[in-house]
N, C-alpha and C positions, 0 to 999 in steps of 0.2 A: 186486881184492884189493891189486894192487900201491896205488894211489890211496889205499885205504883207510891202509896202511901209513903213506905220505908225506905224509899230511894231520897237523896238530897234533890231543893229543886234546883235545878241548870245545874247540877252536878256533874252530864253526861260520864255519869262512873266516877266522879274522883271528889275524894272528902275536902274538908275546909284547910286540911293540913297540906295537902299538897298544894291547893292554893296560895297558900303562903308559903310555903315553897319554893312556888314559881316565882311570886313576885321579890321573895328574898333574891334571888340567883340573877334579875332582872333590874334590883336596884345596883346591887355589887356587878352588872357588866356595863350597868352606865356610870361607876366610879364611886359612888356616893353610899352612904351608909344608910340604912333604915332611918335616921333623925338629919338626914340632910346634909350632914355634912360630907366633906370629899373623902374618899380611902385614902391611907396614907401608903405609898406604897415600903412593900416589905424589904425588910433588911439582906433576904436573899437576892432580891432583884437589882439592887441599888450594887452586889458583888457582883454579879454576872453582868453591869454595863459596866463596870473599871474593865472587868476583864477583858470582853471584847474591845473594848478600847485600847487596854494594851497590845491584845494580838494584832489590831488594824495598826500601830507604829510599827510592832514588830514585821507584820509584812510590806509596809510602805516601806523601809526602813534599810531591812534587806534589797526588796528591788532598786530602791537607789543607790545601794552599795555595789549593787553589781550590773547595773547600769554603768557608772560610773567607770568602773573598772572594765567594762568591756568598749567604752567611749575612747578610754584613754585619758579621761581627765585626771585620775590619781598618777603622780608623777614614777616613772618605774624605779627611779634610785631608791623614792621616798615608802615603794610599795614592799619590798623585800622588809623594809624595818617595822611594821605595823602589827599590831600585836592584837586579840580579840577582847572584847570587855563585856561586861554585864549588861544587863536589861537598869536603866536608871539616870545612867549620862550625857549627858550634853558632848556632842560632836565635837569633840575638839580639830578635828580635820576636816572643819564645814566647806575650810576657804579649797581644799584639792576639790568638795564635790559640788561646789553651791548652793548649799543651801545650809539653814541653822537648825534644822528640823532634829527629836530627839532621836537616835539612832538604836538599829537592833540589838540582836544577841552579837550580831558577827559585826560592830562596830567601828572603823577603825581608824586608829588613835597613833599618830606620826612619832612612834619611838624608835629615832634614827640611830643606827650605829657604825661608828669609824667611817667608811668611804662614803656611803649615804649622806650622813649628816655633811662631811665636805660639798659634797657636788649640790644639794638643793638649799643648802644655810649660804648667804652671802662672804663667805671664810671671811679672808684677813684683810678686806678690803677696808674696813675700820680702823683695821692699825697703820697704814698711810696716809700720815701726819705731812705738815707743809716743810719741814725740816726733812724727813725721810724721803721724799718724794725731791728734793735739792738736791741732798745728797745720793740718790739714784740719778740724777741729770747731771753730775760732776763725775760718777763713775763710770758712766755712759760714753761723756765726752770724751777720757782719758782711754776709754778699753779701745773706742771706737779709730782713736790718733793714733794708738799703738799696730790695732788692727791693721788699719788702713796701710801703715808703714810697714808693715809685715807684705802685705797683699801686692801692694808694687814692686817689692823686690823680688816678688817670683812670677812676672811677666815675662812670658816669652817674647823674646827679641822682633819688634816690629811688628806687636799683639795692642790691640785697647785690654782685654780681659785677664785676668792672673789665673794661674794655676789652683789659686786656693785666694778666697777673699773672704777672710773673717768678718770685717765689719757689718755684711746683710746678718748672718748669724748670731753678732752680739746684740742686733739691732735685736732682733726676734727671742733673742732668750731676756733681752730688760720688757718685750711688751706682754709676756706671758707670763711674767712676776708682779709686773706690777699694773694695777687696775686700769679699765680701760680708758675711764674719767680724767687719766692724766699720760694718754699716750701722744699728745699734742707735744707737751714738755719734756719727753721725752725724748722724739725726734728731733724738736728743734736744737736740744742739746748736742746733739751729735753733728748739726750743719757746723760749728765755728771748727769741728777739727776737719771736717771733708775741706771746707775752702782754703783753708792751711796747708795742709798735705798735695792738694788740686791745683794748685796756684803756682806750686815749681813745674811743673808737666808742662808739656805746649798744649794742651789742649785748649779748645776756646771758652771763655767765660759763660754764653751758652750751655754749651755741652759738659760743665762741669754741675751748672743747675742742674739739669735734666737726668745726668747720670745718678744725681743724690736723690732726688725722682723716683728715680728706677729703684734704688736701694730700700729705699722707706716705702714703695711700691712690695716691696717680696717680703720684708717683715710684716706686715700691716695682713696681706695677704694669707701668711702663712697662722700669723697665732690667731686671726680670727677664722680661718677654717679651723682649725685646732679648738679652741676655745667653744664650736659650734658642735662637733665632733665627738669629745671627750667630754667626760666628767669629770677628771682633773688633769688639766694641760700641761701641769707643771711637773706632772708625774709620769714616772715610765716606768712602773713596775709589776704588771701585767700584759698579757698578748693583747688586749681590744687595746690599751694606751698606746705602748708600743704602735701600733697597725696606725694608731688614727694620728700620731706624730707622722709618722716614714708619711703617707698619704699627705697631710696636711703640708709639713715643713718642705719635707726633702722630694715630695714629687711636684706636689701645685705649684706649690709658691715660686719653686727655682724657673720653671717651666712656665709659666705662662709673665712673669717680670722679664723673663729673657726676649721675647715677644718688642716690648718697649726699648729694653735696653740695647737691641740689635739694630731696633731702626735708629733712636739713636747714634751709637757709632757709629754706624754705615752713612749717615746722612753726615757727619763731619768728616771723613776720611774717605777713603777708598778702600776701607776690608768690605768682606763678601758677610752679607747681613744673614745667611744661614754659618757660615761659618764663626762670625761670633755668636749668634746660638749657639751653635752648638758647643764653644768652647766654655761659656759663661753657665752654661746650662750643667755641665759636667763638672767644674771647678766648684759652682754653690751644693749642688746638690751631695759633694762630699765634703762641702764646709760644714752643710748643714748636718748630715748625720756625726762630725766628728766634735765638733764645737756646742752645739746647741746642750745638747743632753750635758757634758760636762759642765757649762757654765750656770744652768739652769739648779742643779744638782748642788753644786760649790755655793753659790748666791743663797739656795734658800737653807743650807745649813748653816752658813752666814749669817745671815738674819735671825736675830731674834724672835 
């Protein structure tokens, strides 16, 4: 009885202190304070959601970096040049990965240098002007008169094909100097010395079109396999440049225009259409290794 007395009622065992207690612990996990109003959350929690927020860019950030790089979308010229940056900047290399998103620790940022910067920046394609681009279609025309007159004096007797024919070669060393935007003007330059030099021959009017055809056929041919190939066309001073000229110029191009050019001659004459193949095919393809590379070479230390 006495116990019974000295016990609190509905206490089961526990004082008025823990009751309040309880209901402190029970206002502050539904947010609000003892007088109603809301908790403010604390200054430590407010660091630890930047943070995590930082880590979730820096791991988005990264996998899209190496995403990216294992896609192939970061270009490999432009890859060799890239350099890693901080936690804080904006992607300056959004456009390699697609997106503007801000980027991780291993970010990375297009600092090209020397051959890089040539092959994925649009080079000198800016500095031909409507004057400079003139006077390439009036040197054209002249290399090509000169060529061409060279090239018929070393036909073999009772041959369509010469031994050596400069002009497919000069043709191909003006279209891999100068942009492709104006390789229209380019060849056309070169038709008033073909029909000049063409026009004393017996050949028939026809067949002197069709052969200029054929020619503007294996430059066209050869610098845009080149140009497709290489990362700079106009260069030959490594083994991959090297390999992708010989490949491009001197084996494609000579080799599959001779294709055209044989059925031509054979269709106005009577030579055997594999044997001018073959002779056209062997005469370009050591025009090309011997002319192309020095004209190419000469023209752009020429050029300002």
């Amino acid at each position: 009885m006495l116990w019974t007395m000295l016990m609190p009622a509905g206490g089961g065992g526990r004082t008025s202190a823990h009751r309040r207690g309880e209901a402190l612990d029970a206002v502050e996990i539904a947010g609000q304070t003892p007088g109603g109003r809301a908790r403010q959350p604390d200054h430590d929690d407010g660091r630890r959601t930047r943070q995590g927020q930082r880590d979730d860019h820096r791991d988005s950030g990264l996998h899209r970096g190496l995403a990216a790089r294992q896609s192939g979308t970061v270009p490999r010229a432009a890859e060799r040049g890239y350099r890693t940056k901080g936690l804080g900047g904006r992607c300056r290399s959004a456009r390699h990965m697609g997106h503007n998103a801000p980027t991780s620790q291993l970010e990375l940022s297009p600092v090209l240098t020397g051959d890089a910067r040539r092959s994925t920046s649009p080079g000198r394609d800016g500095a031909w002007t409507r004057a400079s681009v003139l006077t390439a279609a009036v040197i054209v025309c002249v290399a090509y008169f000169l060529g061409a007159q060279l090239g018929l004096q070393l036909r073999l007797p009772g041959a369509t094909p010469s031994v050596l024919w400069p002009p497919n070669a000069l043709l191909t060393s003006a279209l891999l100097l100068v942009p492709p935007r104006h390789w229209p003007i380019i060849l056309l330059a070169a038709l008033p010395a073909h029909l000049t030099l063409s026009m004393g021959t017996e050949w028939p009017a026809a067949m002197i079109g069709l052969l200029f055809l054929t020619n503007c056929s294996e430059a066209l041919i050869g610098a845009t396999l080149l140009r497709r190939v290489s990362d700079a066309p106009n260069r030959f001073d490594s083994l991959e440049r090297l390999f992708a000229f010989v490949l491009s110029v001197a084996v494609c191009a000579p080799i599959l225009s001779s294709f055209l050019d044989a059925a031509v001659v054979s269709s106005f004459s009577a030579e055997s259409y594999w044997g001018v193949w073959r002779a056209r095919t062997f005469a370009n393809v050591l025009t090309a290794l011997t002319v192309v590379p020095a004209a190419v070479i000469i023209s752009g230390k020429a050029r300002p």
